[in-house]
C-alpha positions as CSV (number, residue, x, y, z in Angstrom):
1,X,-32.2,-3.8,33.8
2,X,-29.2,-3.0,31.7
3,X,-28.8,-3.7,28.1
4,X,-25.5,-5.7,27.7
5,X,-25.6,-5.6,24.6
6,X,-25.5,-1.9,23.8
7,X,-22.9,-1.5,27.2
8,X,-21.0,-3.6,25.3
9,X,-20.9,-1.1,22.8
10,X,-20.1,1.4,24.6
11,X,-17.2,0.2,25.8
12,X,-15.8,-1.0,22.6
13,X,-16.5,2.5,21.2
14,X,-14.6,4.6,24.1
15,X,-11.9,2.0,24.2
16,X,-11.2,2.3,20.6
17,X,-11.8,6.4,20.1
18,X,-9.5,6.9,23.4
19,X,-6.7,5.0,21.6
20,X,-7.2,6.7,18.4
21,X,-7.5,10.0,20.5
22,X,-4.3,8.8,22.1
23,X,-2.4,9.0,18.7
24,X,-4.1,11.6,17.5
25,X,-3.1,13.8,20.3
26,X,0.5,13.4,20.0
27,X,0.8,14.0,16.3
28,X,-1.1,17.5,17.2
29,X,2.0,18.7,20.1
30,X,4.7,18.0,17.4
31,X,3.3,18.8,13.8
32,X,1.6,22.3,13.2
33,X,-1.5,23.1,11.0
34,X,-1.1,24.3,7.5
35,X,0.5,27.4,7.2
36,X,1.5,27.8,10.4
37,X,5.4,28.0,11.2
38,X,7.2,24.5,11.9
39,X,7.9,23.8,15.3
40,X,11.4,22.3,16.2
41,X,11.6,18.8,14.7
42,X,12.0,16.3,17.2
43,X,15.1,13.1,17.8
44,X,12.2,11.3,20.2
45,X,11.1,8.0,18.9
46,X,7.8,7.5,18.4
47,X,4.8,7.6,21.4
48,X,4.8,4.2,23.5
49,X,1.3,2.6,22.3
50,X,-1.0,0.3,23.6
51,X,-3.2,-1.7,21.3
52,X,-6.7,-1.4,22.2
53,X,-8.2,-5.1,23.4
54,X,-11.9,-6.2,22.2
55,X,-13.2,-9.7,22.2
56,X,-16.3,-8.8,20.0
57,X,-15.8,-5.6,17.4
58,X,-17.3,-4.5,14.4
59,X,-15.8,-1.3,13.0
60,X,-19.3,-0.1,11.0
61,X,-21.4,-0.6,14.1
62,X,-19.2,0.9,17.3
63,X,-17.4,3.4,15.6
64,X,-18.3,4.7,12.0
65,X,-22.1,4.5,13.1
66,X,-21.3,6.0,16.1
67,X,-19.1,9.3,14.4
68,X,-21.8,9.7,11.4
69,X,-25.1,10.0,13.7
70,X,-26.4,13.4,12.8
71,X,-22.9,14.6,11.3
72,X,-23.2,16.7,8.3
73,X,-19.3,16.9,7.6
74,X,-18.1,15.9,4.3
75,X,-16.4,12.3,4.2
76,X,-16.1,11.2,0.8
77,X,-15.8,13.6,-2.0
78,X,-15.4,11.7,-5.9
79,X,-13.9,14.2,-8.4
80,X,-12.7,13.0,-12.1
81,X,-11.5,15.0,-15.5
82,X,-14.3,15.7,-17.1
83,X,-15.8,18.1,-14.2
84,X,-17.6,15.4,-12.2
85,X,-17.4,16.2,-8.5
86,X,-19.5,14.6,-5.8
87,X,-20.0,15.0,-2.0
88,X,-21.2,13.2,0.5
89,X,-21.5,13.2,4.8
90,X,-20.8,10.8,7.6
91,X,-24.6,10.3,7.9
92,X,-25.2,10.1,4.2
93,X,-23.1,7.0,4.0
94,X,-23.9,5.4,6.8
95,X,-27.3,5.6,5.9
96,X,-26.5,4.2,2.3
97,X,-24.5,1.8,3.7
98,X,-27.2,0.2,6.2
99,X,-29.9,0.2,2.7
100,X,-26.8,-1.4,1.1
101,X,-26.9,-3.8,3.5
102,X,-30.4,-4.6,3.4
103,X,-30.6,-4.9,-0.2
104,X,-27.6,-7.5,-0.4
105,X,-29.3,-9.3,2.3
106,X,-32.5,-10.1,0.4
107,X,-30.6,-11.4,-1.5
108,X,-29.0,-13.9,0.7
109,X,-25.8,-12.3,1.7
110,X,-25.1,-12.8,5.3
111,X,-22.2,-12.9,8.1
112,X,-19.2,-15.1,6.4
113,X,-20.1,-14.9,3.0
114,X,-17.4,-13.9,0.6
115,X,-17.8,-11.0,-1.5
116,X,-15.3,-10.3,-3.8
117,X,-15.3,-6.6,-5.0
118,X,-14.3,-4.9,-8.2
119,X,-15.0,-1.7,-8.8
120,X,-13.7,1.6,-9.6
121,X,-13.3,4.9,-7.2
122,X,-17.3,5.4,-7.4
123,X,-20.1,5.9,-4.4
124,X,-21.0,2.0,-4.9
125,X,-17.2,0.5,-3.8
126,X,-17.6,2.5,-0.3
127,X,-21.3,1.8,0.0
128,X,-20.1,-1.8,-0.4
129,X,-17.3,-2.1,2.1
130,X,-19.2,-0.4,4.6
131,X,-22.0,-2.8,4.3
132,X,-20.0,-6.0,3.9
133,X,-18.3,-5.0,6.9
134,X,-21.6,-4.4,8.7
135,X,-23.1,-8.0,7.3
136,X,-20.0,-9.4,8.8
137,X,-19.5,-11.0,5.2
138,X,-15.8,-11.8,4.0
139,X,-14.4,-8.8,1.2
140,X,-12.1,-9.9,-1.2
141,X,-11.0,-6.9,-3.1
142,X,-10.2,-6.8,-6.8
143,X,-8.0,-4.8,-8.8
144,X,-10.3,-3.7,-12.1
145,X,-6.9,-4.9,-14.1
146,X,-7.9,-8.3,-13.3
147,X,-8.8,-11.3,-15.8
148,X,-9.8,-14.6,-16.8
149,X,-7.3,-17.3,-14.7
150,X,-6.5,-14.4,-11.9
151,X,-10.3,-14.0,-11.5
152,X,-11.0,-17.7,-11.3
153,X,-8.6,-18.8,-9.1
154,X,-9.6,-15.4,-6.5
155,X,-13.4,-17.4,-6.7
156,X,-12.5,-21.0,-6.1
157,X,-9.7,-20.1,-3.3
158,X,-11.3,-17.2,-2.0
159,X,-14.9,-19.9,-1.9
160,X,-16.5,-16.4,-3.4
161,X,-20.1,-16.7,-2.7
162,X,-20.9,-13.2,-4.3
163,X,-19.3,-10.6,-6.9
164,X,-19.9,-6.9,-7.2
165,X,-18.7,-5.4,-10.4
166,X,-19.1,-2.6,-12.5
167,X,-21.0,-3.3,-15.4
168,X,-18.1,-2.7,-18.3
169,X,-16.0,-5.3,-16.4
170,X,-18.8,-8.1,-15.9
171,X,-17.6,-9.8,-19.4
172,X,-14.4,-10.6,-17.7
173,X,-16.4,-12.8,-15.6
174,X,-17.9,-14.9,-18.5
175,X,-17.5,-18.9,-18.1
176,X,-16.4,-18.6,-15.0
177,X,-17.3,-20.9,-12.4
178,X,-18.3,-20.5,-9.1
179,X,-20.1,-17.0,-7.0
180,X,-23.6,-17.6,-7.9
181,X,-24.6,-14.3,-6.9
182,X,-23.3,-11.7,-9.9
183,X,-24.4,-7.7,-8.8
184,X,-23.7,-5.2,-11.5
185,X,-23.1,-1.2,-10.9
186,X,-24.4,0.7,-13.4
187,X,-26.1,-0.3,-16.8
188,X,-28.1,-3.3,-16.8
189,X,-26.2,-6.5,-17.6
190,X,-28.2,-9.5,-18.7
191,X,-27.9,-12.4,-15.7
192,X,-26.5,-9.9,-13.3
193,X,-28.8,-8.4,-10.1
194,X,-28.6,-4.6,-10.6
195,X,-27.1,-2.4,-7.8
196,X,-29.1,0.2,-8.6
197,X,-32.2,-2.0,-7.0
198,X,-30.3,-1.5,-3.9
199,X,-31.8,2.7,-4.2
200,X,-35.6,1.3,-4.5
201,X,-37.8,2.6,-1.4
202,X,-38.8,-0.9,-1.3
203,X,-35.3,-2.1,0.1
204,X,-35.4,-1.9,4.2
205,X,-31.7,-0.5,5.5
206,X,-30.2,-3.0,7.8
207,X,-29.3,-0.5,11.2
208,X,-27.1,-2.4,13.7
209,X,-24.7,-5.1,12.8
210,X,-23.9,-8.9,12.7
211,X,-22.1,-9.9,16.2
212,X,-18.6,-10.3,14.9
213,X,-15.6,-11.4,16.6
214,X,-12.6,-9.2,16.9
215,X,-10.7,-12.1,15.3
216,X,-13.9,-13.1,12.6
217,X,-12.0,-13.3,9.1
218,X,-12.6,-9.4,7.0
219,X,-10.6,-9.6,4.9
220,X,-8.9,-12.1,2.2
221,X,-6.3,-9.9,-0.1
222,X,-4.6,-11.7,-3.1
223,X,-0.7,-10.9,-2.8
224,X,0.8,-10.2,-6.0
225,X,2.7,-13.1,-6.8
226,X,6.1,-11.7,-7.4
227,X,7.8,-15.3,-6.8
228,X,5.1,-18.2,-6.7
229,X,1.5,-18.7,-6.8
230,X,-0.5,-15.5,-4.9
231,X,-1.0,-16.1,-1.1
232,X,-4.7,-15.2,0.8
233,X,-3.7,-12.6,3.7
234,X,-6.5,-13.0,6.1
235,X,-7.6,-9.8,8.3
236,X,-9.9,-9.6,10.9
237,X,-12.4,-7.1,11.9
238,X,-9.4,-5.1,13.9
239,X,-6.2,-6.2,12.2
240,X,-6.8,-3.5,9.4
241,X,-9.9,-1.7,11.1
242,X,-8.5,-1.2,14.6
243,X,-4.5,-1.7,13.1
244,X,-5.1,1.1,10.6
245,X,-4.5,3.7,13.5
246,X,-0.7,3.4,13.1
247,X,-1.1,4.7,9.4
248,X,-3.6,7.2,10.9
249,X,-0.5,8.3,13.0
250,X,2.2,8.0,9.8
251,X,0.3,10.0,7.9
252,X,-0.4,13.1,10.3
253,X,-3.9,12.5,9.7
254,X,-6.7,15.1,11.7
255,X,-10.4,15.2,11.9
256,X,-11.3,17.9,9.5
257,X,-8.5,16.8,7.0
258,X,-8.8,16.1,3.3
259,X,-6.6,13.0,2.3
260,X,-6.0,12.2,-1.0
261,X,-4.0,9.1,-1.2
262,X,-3.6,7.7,-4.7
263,X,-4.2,4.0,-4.6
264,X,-6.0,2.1,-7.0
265,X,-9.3,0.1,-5.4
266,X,-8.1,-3.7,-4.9
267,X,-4.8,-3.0,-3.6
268,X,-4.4,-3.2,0.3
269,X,-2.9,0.8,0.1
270,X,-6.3,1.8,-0.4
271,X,-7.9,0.2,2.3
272,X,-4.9,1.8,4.4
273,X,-5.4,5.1,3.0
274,X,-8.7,5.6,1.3
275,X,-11.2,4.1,3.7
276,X,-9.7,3.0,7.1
277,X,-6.8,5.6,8.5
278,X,-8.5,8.9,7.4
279,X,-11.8,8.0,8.4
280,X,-10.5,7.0,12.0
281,X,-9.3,10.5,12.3
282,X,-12.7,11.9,11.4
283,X,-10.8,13.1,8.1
284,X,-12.4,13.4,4.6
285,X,-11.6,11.1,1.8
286,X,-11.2,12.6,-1.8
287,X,-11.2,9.9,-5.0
288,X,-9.7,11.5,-8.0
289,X,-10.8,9.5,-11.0
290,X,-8.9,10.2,-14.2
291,X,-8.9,8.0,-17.2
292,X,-4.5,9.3,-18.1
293,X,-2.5,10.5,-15.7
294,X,-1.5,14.2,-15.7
295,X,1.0,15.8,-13.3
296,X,-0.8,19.4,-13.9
297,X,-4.2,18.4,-13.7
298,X,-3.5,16.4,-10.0
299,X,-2.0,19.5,-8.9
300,X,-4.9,21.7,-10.0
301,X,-6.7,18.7,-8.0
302,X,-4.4,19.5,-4.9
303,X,-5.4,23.1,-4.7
304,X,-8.8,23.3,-6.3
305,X,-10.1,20.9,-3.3
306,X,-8.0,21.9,-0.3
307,X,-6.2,19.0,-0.1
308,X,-4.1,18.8,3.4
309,X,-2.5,15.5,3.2
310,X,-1.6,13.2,0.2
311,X,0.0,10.2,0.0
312,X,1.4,8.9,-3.3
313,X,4.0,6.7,-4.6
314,X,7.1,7.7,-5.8
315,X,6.9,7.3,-9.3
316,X,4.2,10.1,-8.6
317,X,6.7,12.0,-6.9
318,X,8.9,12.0,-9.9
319,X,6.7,13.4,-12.1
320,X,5.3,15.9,-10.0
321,X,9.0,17.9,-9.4
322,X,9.0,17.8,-13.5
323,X,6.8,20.9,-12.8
324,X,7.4,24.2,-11.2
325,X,5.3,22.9,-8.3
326,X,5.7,26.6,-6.5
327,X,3.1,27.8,-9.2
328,X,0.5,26.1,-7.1
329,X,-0.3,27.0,-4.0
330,X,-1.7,24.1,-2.2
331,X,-3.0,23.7,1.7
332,X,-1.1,20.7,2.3
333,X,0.1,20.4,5.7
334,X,1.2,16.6,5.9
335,X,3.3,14.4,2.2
336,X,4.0,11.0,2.1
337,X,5.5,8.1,0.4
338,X,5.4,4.4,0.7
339,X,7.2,1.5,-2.0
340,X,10.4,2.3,-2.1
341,X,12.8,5.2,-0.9
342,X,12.5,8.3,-2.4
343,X,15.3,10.0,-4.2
344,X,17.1,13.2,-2.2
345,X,16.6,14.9,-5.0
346,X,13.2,14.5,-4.8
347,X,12.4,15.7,-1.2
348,X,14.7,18.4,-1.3
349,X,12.6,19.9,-4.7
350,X,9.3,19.5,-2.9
351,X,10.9,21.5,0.1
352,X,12.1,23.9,-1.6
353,X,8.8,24.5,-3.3
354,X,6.4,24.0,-0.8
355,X,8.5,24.0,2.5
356,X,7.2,20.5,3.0
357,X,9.6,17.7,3.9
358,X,8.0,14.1,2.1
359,X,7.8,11.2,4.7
360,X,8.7,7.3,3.5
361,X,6.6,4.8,5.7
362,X,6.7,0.7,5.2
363,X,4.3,-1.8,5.5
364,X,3.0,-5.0,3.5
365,X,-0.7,-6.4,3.0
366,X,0.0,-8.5,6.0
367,X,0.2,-5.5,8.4
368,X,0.0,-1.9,8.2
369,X,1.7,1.0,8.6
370,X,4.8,-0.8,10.5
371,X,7.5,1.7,10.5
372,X,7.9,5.0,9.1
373,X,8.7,9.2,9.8
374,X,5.9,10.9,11.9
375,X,4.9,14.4,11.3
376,X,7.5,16.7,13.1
377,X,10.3,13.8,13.5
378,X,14.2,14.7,12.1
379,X,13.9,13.0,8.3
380,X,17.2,11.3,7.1
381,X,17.3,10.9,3.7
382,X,17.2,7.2,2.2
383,X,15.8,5.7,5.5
384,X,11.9,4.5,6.1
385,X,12.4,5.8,9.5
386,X,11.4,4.2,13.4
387,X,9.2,1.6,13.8
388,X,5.4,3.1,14.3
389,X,3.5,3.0,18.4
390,X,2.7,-1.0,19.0
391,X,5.1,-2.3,16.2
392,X,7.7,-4.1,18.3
393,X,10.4,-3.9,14.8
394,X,13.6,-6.3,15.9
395,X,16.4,-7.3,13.0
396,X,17.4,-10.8,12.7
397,X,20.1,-11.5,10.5
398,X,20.8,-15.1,8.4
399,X,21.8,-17.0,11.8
400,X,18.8,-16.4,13.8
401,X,20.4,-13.4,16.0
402,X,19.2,-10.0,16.7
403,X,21.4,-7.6,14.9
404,X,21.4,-4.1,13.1
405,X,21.3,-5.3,10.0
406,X,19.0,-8.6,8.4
407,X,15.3,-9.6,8.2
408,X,12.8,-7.2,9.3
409,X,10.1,-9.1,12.2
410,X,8.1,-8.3,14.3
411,X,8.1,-9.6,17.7
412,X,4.9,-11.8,18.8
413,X,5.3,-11.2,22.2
414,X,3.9,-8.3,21.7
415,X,1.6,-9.2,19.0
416,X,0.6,-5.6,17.3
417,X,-3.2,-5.5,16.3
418,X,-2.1,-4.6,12.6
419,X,-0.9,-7.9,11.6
420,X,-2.8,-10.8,9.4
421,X,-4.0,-13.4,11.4
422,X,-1.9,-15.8,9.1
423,X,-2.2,-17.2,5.1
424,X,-5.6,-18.5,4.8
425,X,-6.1,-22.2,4.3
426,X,-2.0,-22.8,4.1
427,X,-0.6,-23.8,7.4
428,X,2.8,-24.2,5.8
429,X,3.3,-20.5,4.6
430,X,1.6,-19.1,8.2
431,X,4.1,-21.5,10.2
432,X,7.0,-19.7,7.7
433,X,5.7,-16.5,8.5
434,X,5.8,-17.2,12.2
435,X,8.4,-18.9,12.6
436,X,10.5,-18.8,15.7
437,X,8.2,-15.9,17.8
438,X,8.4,-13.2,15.4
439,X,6.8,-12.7,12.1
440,X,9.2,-12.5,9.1
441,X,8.7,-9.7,6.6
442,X,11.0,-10.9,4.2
443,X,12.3,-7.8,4.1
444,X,15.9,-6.6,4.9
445,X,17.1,-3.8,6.4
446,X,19.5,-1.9,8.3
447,X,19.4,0.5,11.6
448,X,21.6,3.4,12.7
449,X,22.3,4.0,16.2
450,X,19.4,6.4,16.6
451,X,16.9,3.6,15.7
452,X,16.5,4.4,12.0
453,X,15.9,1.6,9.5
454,X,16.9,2.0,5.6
455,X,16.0,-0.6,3.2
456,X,18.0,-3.2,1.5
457,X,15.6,-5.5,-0.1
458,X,13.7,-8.9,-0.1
459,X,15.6,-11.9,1.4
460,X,15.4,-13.6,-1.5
461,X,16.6,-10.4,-4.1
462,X,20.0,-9.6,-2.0
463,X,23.1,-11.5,-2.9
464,X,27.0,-11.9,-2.8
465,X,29.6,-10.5,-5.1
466,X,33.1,-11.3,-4.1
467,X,31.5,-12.2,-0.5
468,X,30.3,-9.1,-0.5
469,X,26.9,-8.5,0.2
470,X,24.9,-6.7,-2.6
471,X,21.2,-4.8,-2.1
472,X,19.7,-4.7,-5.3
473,X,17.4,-1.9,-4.3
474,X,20.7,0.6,-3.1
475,X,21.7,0.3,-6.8
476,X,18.4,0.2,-8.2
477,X,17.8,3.2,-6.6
478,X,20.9,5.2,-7.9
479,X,20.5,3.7,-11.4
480,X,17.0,5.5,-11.8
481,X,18.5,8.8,-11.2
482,X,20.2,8.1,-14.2
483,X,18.2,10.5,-16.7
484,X,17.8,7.8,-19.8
485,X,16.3,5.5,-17.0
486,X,12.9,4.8,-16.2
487,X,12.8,1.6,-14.3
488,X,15.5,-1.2,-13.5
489,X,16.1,-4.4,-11.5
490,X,19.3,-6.0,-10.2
491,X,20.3,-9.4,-10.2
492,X,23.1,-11.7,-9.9
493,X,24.9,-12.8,-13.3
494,X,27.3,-15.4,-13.2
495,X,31.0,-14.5,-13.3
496,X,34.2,-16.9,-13.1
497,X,36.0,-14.7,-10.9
498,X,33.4,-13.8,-8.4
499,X,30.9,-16.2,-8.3
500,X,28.4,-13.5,-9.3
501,X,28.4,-9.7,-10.3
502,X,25.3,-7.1,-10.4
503,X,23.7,-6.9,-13.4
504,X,20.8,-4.2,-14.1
505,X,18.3,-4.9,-16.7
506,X,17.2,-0.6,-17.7
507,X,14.1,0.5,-19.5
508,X,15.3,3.2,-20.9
509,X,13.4,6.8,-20.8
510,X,11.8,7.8,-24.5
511,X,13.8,9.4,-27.1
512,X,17.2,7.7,-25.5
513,X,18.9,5.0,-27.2
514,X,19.6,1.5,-26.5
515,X,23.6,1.7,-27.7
516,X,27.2,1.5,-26.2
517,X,27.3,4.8,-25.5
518,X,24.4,5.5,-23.4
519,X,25.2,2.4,-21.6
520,X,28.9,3.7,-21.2
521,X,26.8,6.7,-19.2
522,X,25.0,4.7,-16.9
523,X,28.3,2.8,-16.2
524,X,29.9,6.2,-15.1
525,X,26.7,7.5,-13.3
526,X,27.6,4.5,-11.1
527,X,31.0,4.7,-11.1
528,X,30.7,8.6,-9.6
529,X,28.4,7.3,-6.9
530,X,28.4,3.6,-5.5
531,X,31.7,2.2,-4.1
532,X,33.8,0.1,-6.2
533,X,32.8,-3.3,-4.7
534,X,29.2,-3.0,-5.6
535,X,28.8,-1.3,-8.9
536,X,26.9,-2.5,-12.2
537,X,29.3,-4.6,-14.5
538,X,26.8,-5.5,-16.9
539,X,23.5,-4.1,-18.4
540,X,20.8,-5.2,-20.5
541,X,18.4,-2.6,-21.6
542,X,15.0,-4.7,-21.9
543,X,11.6,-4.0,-21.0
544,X,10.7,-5.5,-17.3
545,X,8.5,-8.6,-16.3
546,X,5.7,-7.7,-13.7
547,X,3.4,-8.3,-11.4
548,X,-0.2,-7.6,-12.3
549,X,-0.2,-4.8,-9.1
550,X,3.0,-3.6,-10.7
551,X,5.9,-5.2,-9.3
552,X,9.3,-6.2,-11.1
553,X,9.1,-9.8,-11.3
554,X,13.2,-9.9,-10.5
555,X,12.8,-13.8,-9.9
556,X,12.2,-14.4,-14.0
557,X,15.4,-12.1,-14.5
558,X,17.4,-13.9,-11.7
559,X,16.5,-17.6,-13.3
560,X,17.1,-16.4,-16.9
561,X,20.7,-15.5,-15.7
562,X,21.5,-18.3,-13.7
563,X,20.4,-21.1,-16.9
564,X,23.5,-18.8,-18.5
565,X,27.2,-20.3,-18.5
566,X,30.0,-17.5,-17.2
567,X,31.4,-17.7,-20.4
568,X,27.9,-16.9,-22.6
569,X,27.5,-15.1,-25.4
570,X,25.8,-11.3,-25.2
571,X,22.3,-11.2,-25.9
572,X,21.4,-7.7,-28.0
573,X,21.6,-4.5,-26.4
574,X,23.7,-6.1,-23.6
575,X,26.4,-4.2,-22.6
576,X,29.6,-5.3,-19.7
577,X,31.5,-2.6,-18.3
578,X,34.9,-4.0,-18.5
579,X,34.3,-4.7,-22.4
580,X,33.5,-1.2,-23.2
581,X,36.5,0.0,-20.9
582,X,38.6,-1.8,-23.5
583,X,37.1,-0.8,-26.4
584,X,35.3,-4.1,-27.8
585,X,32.3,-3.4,-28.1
């Protein structure tokens, strides 16, 4: 008599290790080891795909079960500055994960429950998710930078029936309602159940799984909030788990590698790149903990542990090539990027000094890795690249039509696996989302005749200028090459002539001064480089409204120029071009 149940298993493992194998083997034709010479770089798009299909999956139980039985290879290694520097196997956490699991199951955790998670790079956050994802529960991360109103609304929206936090961030949660279950890592806090309970001989591991759906909710992430109140992107237990193998594929990832994506925990990157796309490659996962950022020490990091691939943003990037980064001599075979497009100047350092060429992907909470430049693929500077195996990418511009430049979507009728199942509990914004057959990205682009797409910005952020059409982010991007800038945002300012003109609000670099005559430099830096119909005409130096995650807030400097008449007065250290031309300033 057969066992469905473990046949069933079976299946679902070989189907989704031949898929990732699938991937896996057509990064490895193209994309050499480290050290070893560069092959030809190749014009194909990427490899046709097929999605794996499951009705019933759970990631934990038929696959990361399945790869740590008996396997003694490192998977997660936790190194910080002061000298800490921890390893551990595929078997070790998969046995701390099933005890995990068992210890938050006394307590009455189960399949469905929410379990909202903040906590630092430390053993417990990847104990936790593997567990939660074995319960079956619902994980709603947390960024650590988190507070008071942000934390209640994540508990009453998110219907948060647990919270694991690290004990120095458990005041945060003080008279606030809701999650009746409080778990604290590390030192004993008074009214929270201690983690470290979990590590008592008396807990029993929980082995196996619950019987998930492929499309049972995961995940619920927070977005940002960078024009209205933050929506609930709901995963499932293959939409990141099983989707994640296009960002396996972006990154060049191989079993064996060590990946070192910097990403804080609570963000969707580090789901993409710290838990889910290096470990479906079999690949090692280093956390580098650090309590202020140093561009030396991270590249002692880089060759001290071996590092083969890393992934980091570009503000990163642009502190790194500050450095004589040829004075270390790192393993790294595969460099990314993903944000925002990376400045020429900026790849070309890095391969000159390391012979490595940096690769943009895109994506969004709501999916992952959706386009971007595979290892061994001709790089043109300023684009994102092709659209990633099962992303079916199509433009749509402002009249519904399929065109080479407007909205980035994705077609449904070939519904990837890496896309949210919709905004949970808000029918309005999923019906947005999906509007039409295709899911809308908000994001515009264009494409080049050989299929490339380079980024022009949100739907809402691009604008007209003497009907022309203006990308915030081109200009952005040229303005922080600039060498007094550090960060700036462009929005329309109203103008009698021409409706609107670009205006960039600059935080300026330290030491530089916010006067007429630096802003008279960053007027000619533009004038050298960006074509006459687009160019800044005013600037305001000012420090820039975010996002908690981060992200310019352009929608408070966009309303804060449009309550201005054409004919206002300048507010202080506001500069407009023509004025200085003529000398009034």
């Amino acid at each position: 008599m057969y066992d469905y149940g473990k046949r069933r298993q079976r299946r679902a493992t070989a189907r989704f290790i031949a898929a990732r194998n699938e991937l896996l083997s057509a990064n490895s034709v193209i994309s050499p080891g480290a050290g070893e010479a560069r092959v030809a770089l190749s014009d194909e798009p990427p490899v046709e795909f097929q999605w794996p299909r499951f009705t019933e999956f759970n990631w934990v139980r038929d696959y990361f079960d399945v790869i740590a039985a008996g396997n003694s290879a490192l998977a997660l290694r936790l190194v910080d500055d002061i000298g800490g520097d921890l390893s551990f196997s595929f078997a070790d956490l998969a046995d701390a994960s099933a005890r995990t699991a068992g210890f938050f199951a006394e307590l009455g955790v189960g399949a469905g429950d929410r379990i909202l998670i903040m906590l630092p790079n430390g053993l417990a956050l990847w104990e936790t998710l593997l567990a939660a994802i074995r319960l079956g529960s619902v994980i709603i991360p947390a960024t650590t930078l988190l507070q008071g109103a942000d934390l209640q609304d994540r508990i009453q929206r998110g219907q948060v029936k647990a919270i694991v936090a690290e004990s120095s961030l458990t005041e945060r949660f003080a008279g606030l309602d809701g999650a009746p279950l409080r778990i604290a890592t590390g030192d004993p806090v008074n009214g929270w159940v201690s983690y470290d309970s979990s590590r008592l001989a008396s807990v029993r591991p929980l082995r196996g799984s619950a019987h998930t759906q492929a499309d049972d909710l995961l995940f619920l992430y927070f977005t940002s909030g960078t024009t209205a109140q933050p929506k609930l992107v709901a995963h499932t237990h293959v939409s990141y788990p099983v989707g994640h193998l296009s960002t396996m594929y972006w990154i060049g990832l191989r079993p064996g590698d060590v990946h070192l994506n910097l990403s804080s925990p609570g963000w969707a990157k580090h789901a993409w790149s710290s838990f889910f796309a290096p470990w479906n490659a079999q690949a090692s996962i280093l956390a580098y903990n650090y309590e202020r950022f140093d561009p030396r020490a991270l590249l002692d990091t880089l060759v001290r542990c071996h590092v083969t691939t890393f992934c980091a943003p570009p503000t990163v990037w642009r502190m790194l090539i500050q450095h004589d980064l040829a004075a270390w001599r790192v393993r790294l075979r595969e460099v990314v990027s993903a944000g925002e497009p990376l400045n020429p100047e900026v790849i070309s350092q890095v391969r000159d000094s390391w012979g490595l060429t940096i690769r943009d992907g895109y994506g969004q909470t709501e999916t992952s890795a959706q386009v971007g430049n595979p290892p061994g693929h001709i790089v043109k500077p300023g684009s994102m690249g092709r659209p990633l195996p099962g992303f079916p990418i199509v433009l749509i511009d402002a009249d519904g039509r399929l065109s080479d430049e407007g909205e980035i979507c994705i077609d449904l009728k070939q519904r990837p696996t890496g896309l949210m199942q919709g905004y949970f509990a808000d029918l309005e914004r999923t019906g947005d989302a999906f509007a039409s057959g295709h899911y809308h990205t908000g994001d515009v682009a264009t494409r080049d005749p050989d299929g490339y797409l380079t980024y022009v910005g949100r739907t809402d952020d691009v604008f007209k200028s003497s009907d022309y059409r203006i990308s915030p982010f081109e200009l952005e991007s040229v303005l922080i090459e600039h060498e007094a800038v550090v960060e700036a945002a462009v929005v329309p300012s109203p103008d009698v002539m021409r409706l609107a003109v670009p205006k960039a609000f600059v935080t300026l670099a330290a030491g530089k001064v916010p006067d007429a005559a630096t802003a008279a430099s960053i007027f000619a830096h533009m004038r050298a480089r960006v074509s006459p119909y687009k160019r800044i005409r005013r600037l305001e130096f000012a420090s820039l409204p975010k996002t908690i995650s981060g992200k310019i807030r352009r929608v408070e400097l966009r309303r804060a120029e449009q309550l201005r008449a054409p004919e206002m007065q300048r507010r202080p250290n506001e500069y407009w071009e023509e004025e200085l031309k003529a000398g009034l300033t």
